[in-house]
KEKE-3310 file (N, C-alpha, C; in steps of 0.2 Angstrom, whole numbers, plus 5000, padded with zeros to 4 digits):
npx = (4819:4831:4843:4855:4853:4854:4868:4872:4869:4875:4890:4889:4888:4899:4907:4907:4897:4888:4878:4887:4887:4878:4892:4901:4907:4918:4914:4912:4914:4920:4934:4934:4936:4945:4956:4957:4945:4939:4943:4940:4925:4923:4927:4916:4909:4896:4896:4884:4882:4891:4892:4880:4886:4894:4887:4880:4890:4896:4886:4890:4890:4899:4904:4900:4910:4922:4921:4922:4933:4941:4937:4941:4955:4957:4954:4966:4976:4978:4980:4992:4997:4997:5009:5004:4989:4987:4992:4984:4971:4976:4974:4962:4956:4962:4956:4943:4945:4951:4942:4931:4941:4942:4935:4938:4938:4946:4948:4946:4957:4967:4967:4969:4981:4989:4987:4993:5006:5010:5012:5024:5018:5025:5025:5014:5007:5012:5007:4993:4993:4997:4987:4977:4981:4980:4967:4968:4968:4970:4973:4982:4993:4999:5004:5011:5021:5029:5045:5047:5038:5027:5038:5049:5047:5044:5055:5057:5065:5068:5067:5059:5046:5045:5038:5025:5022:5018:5010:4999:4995:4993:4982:4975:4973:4976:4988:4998:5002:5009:5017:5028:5031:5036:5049:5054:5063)
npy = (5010:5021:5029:5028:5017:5008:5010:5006:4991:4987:4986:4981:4968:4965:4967:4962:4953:4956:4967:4979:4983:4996:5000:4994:4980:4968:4955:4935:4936:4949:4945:4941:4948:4955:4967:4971:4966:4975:4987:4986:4988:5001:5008:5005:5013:5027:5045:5048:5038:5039:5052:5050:5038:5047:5055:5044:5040:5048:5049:5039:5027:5010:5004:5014:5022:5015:5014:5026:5030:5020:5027:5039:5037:5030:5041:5049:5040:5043:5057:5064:5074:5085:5084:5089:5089:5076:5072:5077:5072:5058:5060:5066:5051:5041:5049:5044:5031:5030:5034:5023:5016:5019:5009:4998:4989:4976:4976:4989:4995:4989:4994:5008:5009:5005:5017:5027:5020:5024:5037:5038:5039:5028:5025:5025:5018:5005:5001:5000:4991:4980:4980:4975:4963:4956:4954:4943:4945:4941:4948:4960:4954:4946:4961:4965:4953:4957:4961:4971:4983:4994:5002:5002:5010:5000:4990:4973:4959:4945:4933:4935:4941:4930:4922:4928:4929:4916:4913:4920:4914:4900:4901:4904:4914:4920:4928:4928:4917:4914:4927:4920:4909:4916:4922:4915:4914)
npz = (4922:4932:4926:4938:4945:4934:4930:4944:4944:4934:4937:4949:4951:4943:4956:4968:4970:4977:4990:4995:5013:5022:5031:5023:5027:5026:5014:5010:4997:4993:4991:4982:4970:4956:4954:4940:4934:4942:4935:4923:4922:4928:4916:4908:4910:4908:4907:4910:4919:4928:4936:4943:4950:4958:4966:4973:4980:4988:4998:5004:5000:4998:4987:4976:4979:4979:4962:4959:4963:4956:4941:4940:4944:4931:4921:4925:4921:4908:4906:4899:4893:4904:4919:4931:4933:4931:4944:4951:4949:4953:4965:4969:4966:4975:4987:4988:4986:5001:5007:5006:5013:5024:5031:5031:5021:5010:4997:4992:5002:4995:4981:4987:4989:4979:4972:4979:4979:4967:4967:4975:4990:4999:5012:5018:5007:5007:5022:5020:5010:5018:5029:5020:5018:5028:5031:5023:5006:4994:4981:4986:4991:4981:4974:4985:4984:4972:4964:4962:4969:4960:4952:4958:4972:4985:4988:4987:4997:4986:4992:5001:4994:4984:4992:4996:4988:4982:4994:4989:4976:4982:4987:4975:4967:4951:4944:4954:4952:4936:4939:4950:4943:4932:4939:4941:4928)
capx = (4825:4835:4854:4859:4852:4858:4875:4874:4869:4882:4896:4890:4889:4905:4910:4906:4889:4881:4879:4891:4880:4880:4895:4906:4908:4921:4911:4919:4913:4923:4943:4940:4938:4949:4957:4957:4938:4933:4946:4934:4917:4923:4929:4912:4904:4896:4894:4880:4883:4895:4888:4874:4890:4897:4881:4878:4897:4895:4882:4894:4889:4906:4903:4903:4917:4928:4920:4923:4941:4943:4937:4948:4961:4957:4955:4973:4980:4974:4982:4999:5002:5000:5010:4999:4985:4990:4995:4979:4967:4977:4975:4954:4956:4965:4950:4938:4947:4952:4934:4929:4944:4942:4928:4944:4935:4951:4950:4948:4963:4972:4967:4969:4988:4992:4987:4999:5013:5011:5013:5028:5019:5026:5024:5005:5004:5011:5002:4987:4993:4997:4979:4973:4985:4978:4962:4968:4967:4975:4979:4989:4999:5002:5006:5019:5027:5032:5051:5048:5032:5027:5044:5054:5045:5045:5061:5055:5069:5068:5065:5051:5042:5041:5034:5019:5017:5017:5006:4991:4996:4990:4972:4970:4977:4980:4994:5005:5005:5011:5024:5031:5033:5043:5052:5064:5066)
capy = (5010:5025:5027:5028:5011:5004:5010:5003:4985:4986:4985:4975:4961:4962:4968:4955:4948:4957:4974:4980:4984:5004:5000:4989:4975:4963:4949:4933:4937:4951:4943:4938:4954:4957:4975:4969:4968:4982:4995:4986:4991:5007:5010:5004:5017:5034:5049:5049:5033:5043:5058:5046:5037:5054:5056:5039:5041:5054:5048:5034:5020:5011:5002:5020:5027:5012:5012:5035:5030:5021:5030:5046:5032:5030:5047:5051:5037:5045:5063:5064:5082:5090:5078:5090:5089:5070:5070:5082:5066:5052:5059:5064:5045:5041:5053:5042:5022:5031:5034:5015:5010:5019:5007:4993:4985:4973:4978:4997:4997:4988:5002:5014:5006:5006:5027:5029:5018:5026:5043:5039:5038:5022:5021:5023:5011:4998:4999:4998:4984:4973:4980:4971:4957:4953:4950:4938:4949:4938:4953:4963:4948:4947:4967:4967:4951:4960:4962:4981:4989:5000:5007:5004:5014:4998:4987:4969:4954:4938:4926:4936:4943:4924:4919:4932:4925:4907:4911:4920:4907:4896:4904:4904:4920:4919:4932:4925:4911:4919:4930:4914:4907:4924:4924:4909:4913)
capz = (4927:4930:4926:4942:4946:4928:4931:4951:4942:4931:4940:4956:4945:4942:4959:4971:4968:4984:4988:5002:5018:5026:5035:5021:5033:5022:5015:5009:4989:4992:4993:4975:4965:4953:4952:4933:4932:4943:4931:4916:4924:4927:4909:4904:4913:4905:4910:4913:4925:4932:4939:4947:4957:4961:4970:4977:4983:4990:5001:5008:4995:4998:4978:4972:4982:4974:4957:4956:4962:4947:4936:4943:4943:4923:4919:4926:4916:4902:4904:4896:4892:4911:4923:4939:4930:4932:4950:4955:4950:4957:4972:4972:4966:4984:4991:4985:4990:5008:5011:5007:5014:5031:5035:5031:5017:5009:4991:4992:5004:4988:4976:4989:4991:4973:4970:4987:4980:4961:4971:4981:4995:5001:5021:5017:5003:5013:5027:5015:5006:5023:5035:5019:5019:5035:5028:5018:5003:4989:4974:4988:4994:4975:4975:4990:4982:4966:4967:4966:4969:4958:4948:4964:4979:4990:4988:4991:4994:4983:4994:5005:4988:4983:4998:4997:4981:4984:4999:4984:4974:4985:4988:4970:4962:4944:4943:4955:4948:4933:4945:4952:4934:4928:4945:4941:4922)
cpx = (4829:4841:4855:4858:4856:4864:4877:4872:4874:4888:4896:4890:4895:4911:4912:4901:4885:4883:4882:4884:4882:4890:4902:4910:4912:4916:4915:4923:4921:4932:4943:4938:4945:4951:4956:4948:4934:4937:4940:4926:4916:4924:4924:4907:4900:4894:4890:4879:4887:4895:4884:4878:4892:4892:4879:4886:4898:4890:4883:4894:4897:4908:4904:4906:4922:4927:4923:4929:4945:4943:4940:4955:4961:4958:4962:4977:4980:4975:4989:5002:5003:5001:5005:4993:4984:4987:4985:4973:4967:4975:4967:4954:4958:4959:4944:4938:4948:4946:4930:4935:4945:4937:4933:4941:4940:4951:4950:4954:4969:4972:4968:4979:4993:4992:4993:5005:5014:5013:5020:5025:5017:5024:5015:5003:5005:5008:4996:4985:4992:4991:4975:4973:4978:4971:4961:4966:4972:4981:4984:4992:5001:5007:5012:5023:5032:5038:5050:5043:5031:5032:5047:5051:5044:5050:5059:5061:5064:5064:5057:5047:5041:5036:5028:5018:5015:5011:4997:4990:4993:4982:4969:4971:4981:4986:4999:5007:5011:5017:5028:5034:5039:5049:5058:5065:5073)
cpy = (5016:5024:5028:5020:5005:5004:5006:4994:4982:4983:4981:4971:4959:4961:4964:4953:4952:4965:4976:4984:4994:5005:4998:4985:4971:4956:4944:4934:4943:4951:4943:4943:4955:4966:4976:4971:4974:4987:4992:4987:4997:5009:5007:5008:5024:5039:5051:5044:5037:5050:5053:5040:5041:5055:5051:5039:5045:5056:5041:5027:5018:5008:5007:5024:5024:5013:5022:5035:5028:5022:5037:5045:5032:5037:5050:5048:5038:5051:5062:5073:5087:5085:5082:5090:5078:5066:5073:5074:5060:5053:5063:5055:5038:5043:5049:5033:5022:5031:5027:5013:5013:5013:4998:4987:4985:4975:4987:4998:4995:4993:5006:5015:5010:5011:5028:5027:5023:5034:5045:5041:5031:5020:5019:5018:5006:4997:5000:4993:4978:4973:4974:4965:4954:4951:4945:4940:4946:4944:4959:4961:4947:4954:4965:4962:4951:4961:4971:4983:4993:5005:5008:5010:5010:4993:4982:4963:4947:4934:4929:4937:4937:4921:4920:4929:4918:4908:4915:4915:4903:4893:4904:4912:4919:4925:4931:4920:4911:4923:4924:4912:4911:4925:4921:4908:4916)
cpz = (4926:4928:4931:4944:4942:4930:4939:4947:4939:4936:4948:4954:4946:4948:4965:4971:4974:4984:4995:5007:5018:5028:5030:5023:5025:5021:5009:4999:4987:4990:4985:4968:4964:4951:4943:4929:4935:4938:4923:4918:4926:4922:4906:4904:4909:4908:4914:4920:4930:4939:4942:4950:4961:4968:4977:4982:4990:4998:5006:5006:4995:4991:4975:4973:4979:4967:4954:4958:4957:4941:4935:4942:4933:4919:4920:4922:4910:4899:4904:4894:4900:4917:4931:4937:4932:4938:4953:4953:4954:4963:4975:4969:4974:4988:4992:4990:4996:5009:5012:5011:5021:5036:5034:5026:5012:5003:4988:4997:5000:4984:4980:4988:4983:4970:4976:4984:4973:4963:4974:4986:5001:5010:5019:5013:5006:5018:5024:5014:5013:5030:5027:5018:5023:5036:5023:5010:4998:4983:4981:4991:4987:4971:4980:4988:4976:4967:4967:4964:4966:4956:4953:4971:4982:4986:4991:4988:4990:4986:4998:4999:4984:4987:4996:4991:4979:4989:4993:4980:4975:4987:4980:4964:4957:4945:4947:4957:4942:4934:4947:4946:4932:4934:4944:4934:4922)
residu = (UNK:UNK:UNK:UNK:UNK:UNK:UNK:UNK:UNK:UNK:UNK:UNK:UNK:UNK:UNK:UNK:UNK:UNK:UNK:UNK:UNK:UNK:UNK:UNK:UNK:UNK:UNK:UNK:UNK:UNK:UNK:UNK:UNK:UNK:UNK:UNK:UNK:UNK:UNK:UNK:UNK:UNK:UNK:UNK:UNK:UNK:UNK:UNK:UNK:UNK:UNK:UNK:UNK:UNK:UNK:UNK:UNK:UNK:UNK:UNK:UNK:UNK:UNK:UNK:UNK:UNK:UNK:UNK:UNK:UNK:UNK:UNK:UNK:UNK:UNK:UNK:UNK:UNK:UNK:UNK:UNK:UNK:UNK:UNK:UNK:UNK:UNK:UNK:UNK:UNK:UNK:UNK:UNK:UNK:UNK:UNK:UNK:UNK:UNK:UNK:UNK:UNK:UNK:UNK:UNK:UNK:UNK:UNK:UNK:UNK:UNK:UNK:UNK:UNK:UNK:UNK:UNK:UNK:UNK:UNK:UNK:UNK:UNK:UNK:UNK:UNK:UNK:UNK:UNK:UNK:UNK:UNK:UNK:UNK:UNK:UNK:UNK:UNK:UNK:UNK:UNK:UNK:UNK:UNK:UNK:UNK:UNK:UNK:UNK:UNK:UNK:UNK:UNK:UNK:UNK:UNK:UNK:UNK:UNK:UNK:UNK:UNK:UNK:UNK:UNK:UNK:UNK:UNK:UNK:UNK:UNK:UNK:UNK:UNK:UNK:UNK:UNK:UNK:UNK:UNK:UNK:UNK:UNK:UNK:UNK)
# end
């Protein structure tokens, strides 16, 4: 078995259990990815894994357009001495969740959202976060119910930011369950 394959088995496992088509048509396995287990499937990846999504990425694989976001994503979190050195990753990590997330597939337009808000670029991460609301997209109705989004770049009221969390809550999202908890300590 090659390493490009190894590494594409790897992580669809964890990603949604099926392989996104050509087109990454939303299916319903996908709502319940955790942004938690895809950054632990890219942090498991190696190099060699890597370079063999680069490629498959590259070739419109929409699994390894999110999974080289994350890992660009991780790799930035990672540089502390040059803050453009930083910023110049976050944003081929953006490059990467914007190409899965032009085809409107719900959990790369939540990764794409949270590089966008991390950035200060708040009009776009919103409307990230709420095209994939609208797909019933539990961790970004958990995201927009936080009272401030990522270190204050969207300013969300009380009452509405419990709401959105009552309404993942609902669906089954552990975290804002947990958010709701912490909200009326």
């Amino acid at each position: 078995m090659s390493k490009t394959i190894g590494a594409r088995m790897k992580f669809q496992n964890l990603l949604w259990l099926v392989v996104c088509s050509a087109l990454c048509a939303p299916v319903v396995f996908a709502q319940s990815a955790s942004p938690s287990a895809l950054k632990s499937a890219a942090r498991a990846l190696t190099t060699a894994e890597v370079s063999g999504l680069a490629i498959e990425a590259s070739q419109g694989d929409c699994s390894a357009q999110i999974m080289m976001g994350l890992t660009l994503q991780l790799y930035a979190e990672r540089v502390t001495y040059e803050p453009g050195e930083r910023t110049d990753l976050y944003k081929s990590s953006a490059y990467w969740f914007r190409k899965a997330a032009e085809k409107d597939f719900a959990p790369a337009l939540h990764l794409l959202a949270l590089v966008d808000l991390k950035v200060f670029q708040c009009v776009e991460g919103v409307k990230s976060l709420n095209k994939a609301i609208s797909q019933n997209h539990l961790p970004s109705m958990t995201a927009l119910g936080q009272p401030d989004v990522d270190g204050g770049c969207v300013k969300t009221d009380f009452a509405a930011g419990v709401d959105w969390l009552r309404k993942a809550a609902a669906g089954g999202e552990g975290e804002a369950h947990f958010l709701i908890g912490s909200a009326y300590e």
